[in-house]
N, C-alpha and C positions, 0 to 999 in steps of 0.2 A: 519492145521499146522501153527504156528507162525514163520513168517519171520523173520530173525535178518539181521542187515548192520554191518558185519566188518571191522575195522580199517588197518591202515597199521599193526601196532603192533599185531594185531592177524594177519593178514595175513603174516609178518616175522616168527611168534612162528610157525604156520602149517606150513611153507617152513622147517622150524628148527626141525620139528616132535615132538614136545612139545604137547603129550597130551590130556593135560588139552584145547588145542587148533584145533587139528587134529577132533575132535567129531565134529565140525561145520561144516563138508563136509556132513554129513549124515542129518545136518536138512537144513530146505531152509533160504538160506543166499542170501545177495548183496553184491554191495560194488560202492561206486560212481565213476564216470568213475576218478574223481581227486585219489580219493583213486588208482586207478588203476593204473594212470599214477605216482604215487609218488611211489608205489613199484615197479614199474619197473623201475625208478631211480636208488631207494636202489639197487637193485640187479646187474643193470648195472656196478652201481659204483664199487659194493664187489665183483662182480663176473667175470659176463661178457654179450658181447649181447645177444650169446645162450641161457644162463638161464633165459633171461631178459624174452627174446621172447616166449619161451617154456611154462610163467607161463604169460604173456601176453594173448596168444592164449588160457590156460586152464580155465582164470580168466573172460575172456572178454564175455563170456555168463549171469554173473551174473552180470555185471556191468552195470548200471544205469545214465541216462542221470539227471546235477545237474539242475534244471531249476536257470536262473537268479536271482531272487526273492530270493532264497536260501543263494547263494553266496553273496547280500549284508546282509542278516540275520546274515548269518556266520562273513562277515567283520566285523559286529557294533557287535556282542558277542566276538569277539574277542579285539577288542579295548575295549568293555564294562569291557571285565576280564581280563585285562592286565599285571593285577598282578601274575596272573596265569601262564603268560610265555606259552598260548597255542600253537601251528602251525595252521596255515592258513587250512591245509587239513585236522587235528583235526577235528578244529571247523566247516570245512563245512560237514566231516562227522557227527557228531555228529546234528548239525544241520537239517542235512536232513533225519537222522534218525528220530527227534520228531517230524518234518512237516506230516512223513509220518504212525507215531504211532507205530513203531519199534522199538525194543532195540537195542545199540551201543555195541557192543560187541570191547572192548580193555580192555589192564592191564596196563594203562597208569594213572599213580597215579594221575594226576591233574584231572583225570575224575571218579574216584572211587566214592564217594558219591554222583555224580548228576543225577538229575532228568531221566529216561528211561536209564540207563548204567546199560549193564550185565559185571560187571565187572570180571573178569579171572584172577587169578595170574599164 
């Protein structure tokens, strides 16, 4: 079975029951523990702690330790594409999806045409 690492933005759209998004519980996915920790931001923010925690505890078997080495790859690609206006936890997803030969699975337009993106609208 081919692994994928979702983004926050796929992981928002499956909270949101979207689909085109919800099918990726049935294949084997990650998600990097940053990814982890920035949707449970988002949720905190919109929601509340309960919901925060609830998809914290559901998420957190699939989530993935970012090695160091990662995270400056991710810093200089982001400073590299500046122009692009990525996030920080984009880029280290995205990143640590191609270290690890994985597709990035998000519907995040700045990342539509590049290189290992399973892009979803």
């Amino acid at each position: 079975m081919v692994v994928k690492c979702l983004d926050t933005y796929a992981l928002v759209e499956i909270y949101l029951g979207n689909p085109n998004f919800t099918r990726f519980f049935n294949e084997e996915v990650i998600i990097s523990d940053l990814t982890l920790a920035e949707f449970y931001g988002d949720l905190y923010r919109k929601y509340n702690e309960k919901t925060a925690e609830y998809w914290f505890r559901k998420l957190s078997n699939i989530s993935q330790i970012v090695p160091k080495e990662i995270l400056i790859k991710a810093i200089k690609y982001r400073i590299d594409n500046k122009k692009q206006n990525l996030s920080f936890f984009d880029c280290v997803g995205y990143i640590f999806a191609l270290e690890n030969g994985i597709k990035f699975v998000t519907g995040d337009k700045e990342f539509k045409d590049k290189e290992g993106v399973e892009f979803v609208k």
